[in-house]
KEKESE-480940 format. One record per residue (C-alpha): residue in three letters; x negated, y, z negated; residue number from 1; chain. Coordinates in pm, 1 decimal, padded with zeros to 6 digits. Layout:
PT,ALA,X,Y,Z,NUM,A
...
***
This chain:
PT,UNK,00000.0,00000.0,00000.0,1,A
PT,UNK,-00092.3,00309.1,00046.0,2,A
PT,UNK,-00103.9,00426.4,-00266.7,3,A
PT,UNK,-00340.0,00203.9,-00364.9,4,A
PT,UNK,-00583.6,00287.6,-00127.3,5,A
PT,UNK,-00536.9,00695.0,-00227.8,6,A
PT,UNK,-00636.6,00528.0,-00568.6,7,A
PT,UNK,-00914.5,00391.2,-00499.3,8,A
PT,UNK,-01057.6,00655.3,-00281.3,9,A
PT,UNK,-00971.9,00931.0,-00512.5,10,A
PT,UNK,-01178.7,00745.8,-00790.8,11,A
PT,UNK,-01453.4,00739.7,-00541.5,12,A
PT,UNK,-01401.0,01122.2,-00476.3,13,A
PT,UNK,-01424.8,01245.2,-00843.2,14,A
PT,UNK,-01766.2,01142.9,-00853.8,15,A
PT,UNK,-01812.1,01443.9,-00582.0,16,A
PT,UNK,-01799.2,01791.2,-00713.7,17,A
PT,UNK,-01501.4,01913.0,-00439.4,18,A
PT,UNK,-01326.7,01583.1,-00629.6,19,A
PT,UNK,-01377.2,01709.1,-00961.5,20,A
PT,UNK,-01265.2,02052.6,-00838.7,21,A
PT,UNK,-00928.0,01883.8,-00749.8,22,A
PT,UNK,-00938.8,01652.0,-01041.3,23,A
PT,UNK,-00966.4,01981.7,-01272.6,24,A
PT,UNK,-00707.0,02227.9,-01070.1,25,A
PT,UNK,-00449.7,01953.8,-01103.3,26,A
PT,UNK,-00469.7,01950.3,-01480.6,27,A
PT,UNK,-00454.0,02300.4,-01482.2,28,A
PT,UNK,-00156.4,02330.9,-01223.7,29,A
PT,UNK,00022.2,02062.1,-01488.8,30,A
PT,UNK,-00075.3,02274.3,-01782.5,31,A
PT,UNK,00082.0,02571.1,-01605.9,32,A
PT,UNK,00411.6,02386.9,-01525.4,33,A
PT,UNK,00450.1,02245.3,-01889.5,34,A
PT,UNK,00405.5,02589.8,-01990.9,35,A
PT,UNK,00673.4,02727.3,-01768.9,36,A
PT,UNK,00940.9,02478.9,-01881.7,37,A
PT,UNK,00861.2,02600.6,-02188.6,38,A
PT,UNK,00892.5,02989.8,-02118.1,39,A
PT,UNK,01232.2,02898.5,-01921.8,40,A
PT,UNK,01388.5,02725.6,-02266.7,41,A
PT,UNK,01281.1,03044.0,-02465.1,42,A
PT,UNK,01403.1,03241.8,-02183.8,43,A
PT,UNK,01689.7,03100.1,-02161.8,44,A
PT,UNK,01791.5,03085.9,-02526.3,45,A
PT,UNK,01694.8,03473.3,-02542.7,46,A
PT,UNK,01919.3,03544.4,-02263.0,47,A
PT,UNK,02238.7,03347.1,-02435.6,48,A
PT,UNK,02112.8,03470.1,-02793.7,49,A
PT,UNK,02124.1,03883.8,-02722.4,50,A
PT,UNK,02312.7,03907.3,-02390.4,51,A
PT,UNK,02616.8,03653.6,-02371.3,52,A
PT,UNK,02860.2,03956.8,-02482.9,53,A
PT,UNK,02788.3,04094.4,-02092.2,54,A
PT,UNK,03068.1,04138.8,-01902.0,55,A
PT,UNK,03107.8,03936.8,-01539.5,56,A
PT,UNK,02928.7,04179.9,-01228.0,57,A
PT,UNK,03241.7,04201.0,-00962.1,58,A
PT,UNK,03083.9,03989.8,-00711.6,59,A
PT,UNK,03211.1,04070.4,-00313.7,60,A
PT,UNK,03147.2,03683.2,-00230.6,61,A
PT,UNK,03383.0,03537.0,-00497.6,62,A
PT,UNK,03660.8,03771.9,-00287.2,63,A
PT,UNK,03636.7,03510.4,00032.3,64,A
PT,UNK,03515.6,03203.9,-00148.0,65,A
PT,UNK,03731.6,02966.1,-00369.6,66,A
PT,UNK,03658.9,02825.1,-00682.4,67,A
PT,UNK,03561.3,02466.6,-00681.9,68,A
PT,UNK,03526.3,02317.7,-00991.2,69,A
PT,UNK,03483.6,01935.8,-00869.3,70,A
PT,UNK,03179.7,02045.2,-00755.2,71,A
PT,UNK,03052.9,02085.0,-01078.9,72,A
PT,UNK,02907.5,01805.9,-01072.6,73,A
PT,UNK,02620.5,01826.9,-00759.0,74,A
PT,UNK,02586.8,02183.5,-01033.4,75,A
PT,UNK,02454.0,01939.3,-01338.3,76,A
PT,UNK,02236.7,01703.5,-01113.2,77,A
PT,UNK,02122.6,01956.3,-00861.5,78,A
PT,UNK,01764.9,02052.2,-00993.0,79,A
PT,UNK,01717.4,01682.8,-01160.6,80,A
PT,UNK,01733.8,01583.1,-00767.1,81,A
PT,UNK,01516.3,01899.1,-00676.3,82,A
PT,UNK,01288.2,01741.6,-00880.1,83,A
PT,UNK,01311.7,01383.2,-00764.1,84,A
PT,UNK,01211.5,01475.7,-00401.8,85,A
PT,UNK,00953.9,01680.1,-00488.1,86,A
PT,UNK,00834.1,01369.3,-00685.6,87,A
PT,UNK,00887.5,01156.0,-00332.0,88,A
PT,UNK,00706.5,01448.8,-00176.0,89,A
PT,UNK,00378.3,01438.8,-00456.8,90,A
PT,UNK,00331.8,01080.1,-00354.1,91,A
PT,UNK,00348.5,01132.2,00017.4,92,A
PT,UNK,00097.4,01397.1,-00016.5,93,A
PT,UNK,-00123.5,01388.4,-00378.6,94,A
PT,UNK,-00463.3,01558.0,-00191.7,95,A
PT,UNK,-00244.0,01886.3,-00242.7,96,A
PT,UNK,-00096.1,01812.7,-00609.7,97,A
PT,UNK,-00296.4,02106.8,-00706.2,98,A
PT,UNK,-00229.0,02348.5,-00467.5,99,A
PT,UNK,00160.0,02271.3,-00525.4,100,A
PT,UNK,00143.8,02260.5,-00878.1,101,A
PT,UNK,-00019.4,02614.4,-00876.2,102,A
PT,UNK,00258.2,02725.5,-00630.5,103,A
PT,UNK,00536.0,02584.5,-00820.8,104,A
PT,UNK,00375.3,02784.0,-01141.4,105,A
PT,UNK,00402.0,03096.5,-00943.9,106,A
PT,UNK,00787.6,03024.9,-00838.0,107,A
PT,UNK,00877.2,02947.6,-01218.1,108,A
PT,UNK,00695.5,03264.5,-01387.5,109,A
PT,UNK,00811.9,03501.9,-01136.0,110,A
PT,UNK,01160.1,03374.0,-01149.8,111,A
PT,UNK,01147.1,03438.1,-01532.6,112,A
PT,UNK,01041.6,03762.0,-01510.7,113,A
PT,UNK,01286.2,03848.6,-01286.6,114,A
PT,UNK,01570.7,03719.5,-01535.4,115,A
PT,UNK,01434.7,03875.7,-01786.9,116,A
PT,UNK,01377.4,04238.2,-01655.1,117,A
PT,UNK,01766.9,04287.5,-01576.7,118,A
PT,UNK,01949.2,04037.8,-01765.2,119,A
PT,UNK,02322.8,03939.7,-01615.0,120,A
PT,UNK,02643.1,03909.3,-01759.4,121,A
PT,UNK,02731.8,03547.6,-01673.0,122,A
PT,UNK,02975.3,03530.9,-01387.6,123,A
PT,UNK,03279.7,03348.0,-01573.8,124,A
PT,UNK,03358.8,03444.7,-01912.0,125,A
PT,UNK,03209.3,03121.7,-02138.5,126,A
PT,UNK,03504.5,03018.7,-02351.9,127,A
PT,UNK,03305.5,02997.3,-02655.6,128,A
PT,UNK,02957.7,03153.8,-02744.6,129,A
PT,UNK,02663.8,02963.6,-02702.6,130,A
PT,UNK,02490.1,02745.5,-02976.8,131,A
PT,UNK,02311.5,02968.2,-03171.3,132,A
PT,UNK,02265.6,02723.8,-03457.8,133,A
PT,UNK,01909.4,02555.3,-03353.3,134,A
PT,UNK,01856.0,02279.1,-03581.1,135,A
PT,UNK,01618.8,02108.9,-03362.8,136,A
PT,UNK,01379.1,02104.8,-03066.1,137,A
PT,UNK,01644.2,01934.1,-02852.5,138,A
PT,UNK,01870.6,02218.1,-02951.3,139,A
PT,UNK,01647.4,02454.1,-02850.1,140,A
PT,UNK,01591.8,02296.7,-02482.6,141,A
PT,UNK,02002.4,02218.7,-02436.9,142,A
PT,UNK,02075.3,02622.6,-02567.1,143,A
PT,UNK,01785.1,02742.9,-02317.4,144,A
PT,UNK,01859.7,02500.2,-01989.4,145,A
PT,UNK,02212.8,02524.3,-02047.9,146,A
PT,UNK,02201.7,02952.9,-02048.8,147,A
PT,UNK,02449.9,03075.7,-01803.5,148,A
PT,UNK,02249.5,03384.4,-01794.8,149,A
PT,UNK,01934.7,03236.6,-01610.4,150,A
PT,UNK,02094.2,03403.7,-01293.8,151,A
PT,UNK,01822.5,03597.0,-01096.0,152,A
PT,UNK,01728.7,03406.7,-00867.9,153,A
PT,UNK,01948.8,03082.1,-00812.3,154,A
PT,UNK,01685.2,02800.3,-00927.1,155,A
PT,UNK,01919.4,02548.0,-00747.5,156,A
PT,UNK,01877.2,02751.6,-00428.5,157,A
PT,UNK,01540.1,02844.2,-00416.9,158,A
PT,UNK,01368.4,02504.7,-00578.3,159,A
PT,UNK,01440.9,02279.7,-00271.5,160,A
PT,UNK,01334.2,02574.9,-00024.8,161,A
PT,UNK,01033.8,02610.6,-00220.1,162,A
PT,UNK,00994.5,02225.5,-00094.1,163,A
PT,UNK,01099.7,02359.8,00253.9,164,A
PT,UNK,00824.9,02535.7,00235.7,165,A
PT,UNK,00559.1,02392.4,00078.8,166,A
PT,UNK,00579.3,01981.9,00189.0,167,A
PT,UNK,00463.1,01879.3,00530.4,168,A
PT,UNK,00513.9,01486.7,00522.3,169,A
PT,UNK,00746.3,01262.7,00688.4,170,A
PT,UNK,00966.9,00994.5,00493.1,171,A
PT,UNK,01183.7,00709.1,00580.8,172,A
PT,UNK,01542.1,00766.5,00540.6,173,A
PT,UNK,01561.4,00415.2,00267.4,174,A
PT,UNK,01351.7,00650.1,00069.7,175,A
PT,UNK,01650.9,00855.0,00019.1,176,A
PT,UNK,01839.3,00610.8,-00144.6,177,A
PT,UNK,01617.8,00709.6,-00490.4,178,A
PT,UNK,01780.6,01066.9,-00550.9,179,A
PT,UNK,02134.8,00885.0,-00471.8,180,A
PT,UNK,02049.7,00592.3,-00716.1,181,A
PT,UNK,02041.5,00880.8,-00976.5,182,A
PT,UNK,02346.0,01062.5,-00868.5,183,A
PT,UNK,02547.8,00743.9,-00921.4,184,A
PT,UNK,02327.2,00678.9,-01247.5,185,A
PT,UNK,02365.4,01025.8,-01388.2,186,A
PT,UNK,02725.8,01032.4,-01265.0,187,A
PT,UNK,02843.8,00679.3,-01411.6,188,A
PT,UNK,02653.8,00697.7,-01744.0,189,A
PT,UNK,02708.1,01081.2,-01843.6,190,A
PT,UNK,03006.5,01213.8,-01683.2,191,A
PT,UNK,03388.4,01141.4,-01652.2,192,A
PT,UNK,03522.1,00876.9,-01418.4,193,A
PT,UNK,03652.3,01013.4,-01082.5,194,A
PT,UNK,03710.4,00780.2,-00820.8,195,A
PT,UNK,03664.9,01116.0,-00526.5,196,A
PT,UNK,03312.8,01120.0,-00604.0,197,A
PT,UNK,03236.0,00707.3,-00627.6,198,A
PT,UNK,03410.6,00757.9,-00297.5,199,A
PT,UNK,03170.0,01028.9,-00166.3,200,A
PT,UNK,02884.8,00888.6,-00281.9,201,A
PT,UNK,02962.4,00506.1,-00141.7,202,A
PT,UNK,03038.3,00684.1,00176.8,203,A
PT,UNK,02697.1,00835.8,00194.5,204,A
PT,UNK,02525.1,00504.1,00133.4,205,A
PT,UNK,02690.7,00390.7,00396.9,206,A
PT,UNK,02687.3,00597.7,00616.5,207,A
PT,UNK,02301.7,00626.1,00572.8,208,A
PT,UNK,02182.9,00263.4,00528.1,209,A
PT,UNK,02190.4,00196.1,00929.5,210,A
PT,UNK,01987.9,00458.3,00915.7,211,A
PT,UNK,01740.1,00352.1,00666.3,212,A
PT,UNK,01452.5,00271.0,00916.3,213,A
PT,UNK,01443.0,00565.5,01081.8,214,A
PT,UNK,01215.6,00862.0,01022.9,215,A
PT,UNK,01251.0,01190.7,00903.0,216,A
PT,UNK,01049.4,01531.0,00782.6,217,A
PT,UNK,01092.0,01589.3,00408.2,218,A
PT,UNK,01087.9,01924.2,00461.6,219,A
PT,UNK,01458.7,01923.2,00643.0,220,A
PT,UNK,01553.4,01715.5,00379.6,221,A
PT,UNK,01496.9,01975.7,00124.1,222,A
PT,UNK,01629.5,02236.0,00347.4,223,A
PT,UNK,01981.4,02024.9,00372.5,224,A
PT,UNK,01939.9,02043.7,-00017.4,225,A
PT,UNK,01884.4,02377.8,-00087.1,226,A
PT,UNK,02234.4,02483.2,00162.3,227,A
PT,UNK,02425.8,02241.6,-00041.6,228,A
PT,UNK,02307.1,02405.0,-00392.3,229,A
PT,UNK,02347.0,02714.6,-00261.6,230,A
PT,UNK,02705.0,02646.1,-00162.9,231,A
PT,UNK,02754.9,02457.2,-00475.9,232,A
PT,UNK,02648.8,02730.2,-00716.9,233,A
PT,UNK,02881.8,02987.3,-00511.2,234,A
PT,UNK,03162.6,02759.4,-00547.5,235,A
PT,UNK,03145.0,02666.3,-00943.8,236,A
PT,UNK,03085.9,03018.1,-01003.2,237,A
PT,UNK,02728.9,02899.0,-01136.2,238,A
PT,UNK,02562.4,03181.6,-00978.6,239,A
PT,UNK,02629.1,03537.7,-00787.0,240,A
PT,UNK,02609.8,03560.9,-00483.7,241,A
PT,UNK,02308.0,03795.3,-00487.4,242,A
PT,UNK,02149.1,03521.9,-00678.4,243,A
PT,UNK,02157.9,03280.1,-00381.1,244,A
PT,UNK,02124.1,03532.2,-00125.1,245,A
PT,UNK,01760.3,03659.0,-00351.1,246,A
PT,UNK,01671.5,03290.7,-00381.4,247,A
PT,UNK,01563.3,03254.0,-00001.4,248,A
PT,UNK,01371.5,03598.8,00032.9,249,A
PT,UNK,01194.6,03554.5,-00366.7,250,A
PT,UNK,01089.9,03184.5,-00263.5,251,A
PT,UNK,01009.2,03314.0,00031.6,252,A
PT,UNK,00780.8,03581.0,-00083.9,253,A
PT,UNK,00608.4,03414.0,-00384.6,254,A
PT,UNK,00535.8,03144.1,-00170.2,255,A
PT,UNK,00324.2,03341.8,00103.6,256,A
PT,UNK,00171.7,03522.9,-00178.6,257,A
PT,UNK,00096.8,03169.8,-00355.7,258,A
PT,UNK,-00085.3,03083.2,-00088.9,259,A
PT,UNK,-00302.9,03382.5,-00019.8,260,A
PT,UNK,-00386.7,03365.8,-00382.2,261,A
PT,UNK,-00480.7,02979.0,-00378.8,262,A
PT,UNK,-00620.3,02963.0,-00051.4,263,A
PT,UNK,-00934.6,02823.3,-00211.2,264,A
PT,UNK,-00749.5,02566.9,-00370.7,265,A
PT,UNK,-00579.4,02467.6,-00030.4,266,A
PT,UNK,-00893.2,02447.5,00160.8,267,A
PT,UNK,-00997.1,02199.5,-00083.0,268,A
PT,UNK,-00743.6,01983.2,-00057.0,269,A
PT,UNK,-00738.2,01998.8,00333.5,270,A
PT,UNK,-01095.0,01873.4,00249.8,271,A
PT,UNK,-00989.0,01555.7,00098.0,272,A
PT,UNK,-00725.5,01512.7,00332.9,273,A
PT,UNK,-00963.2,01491.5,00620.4,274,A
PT,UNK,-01274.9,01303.3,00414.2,275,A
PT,UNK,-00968.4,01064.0,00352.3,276,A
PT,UNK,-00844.0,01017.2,00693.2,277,A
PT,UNK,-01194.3,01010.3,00850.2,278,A
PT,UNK,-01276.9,00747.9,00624.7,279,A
PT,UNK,-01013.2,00518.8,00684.8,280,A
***
């Protein structure tokens, strides 16, 4: 498999001092993403513990749009599967786990900023206040991932375009079937029974296991992704529509500036991606 062989070879190429480079970035690029879960927690339990009295912005795209709350749902699981793919796209590509760690950094401490500087009102009025008693860690992490008032920009929207952007790889469709086994996992173990979405999500199965040989680019995958969220997060009322309209141009941005500011980092791992291909 190939996995194995990366293995091997990347042993090999931590003896080198470009390998150590990478071997070094990547625990930094971790260290930086542990460190921005943990700012968007505290974020988010500031935001719910001094700003949940804000009233609801009038929002222009809540006028034309209806209010869907069976979609809640794809709203719950939508940045767990975010994360799944970019997990499918790590392994398809781990020469780069650096240089995408250290983008992804950049996407999660601007976006906190950003909620931070101009805090929201949440778009729906919440029918009771948030939990402000915090009795435990886990308390602390439900209060701050649950905050309504994470708004600016849409995290559902701009996480999968961030994969847009970043992931280059191609996948087979089966591969696909992971982030689905979840859905249906998530779904069946943690949520009400509905027989529309066991419906849904048998239909996609189905409708995609013919299809499970055939070859695709990740990167449309997680464009497909990010349209969904963003009409998800319209539709539940998760989100203005500023948020999602932000999300594209902020990801956008941040990731051309991520990569002027690690282009050192990238040309590194372009090293090991050709030392790896030339050598088998």
């Amino acid at each position: 498999m190939k996995f194995f062989v990366y293995s091997r070879w990347f042993r090999e190429e931590l003896k080198k001092t470009t390998g150590k480079i990478w071997f070094f970035a990547s625990i930094g690029g971790a260290f930086f993403l542990v460190c921005g879960f943990v700012m968007i927690v505290l974020t988010g339990h500031y935001l719910n513990t001094n700003f949940y009295q804000l009233p609801p912005l009038p929002d222009l795209g809540y006028r034309v749009l209806p209010r869907v709350l069976g979609l809640m749902f794809l709203d719950r699981t939508g940045l767990l599967t975010s994360l799944i793919l970019f997990g499918v796209g790590l392994s398809r590509e781990p020469h780069r786990i650096p240089y995408i760690f250290f983008i992804a950094s950049l996407w999660f401490f601007i976006r906190i900023i950003s909620m931070v500087i101009t805090p929201f009102g949440a778009p729906q009025t919440l029918p009771i206040p948030p939990n402000f008693n915090i009795e435990s860690i886990w308390d602390l992490i439900k209060s701050g991932l649950g905050s309504k008032h994470t708004l600016f920009f849409s995290g559902h929207t701009g996480l999968p375009f961030l994969g847009f952007l970043i992931f280059r790889s191609k996948i087979r469709v089966k591969i696909l079937f992971i982030p689905l086994l979840f859905l249906v996992a998530y779904y069946l173990l943690l949520m009400d029974y509905s027989l529309l979405w066991i419906s849904i999500l048998s239909f996609v199965s189905i409708v995609l296991f013919p299809f499970r040989r055939n070859v695709v680019q990740l990167k449309f995958v997680f464009l497909v992704w990010s349209f969904l969220m963003a009409s998800t997060v319209l539709l539940v009322r998760g989100h203005y529509s500023i948020d999602v309209f932000g999300a594209y141009f902020m990801t956008g941005g941040i990731y051309f500036f991520g990569r002027y500011l690690f282009r050192w980092l990238e040309k590194i791992c372009e090293t090991l991606e050709s030392d790896f291909k030339s050598n088998n």
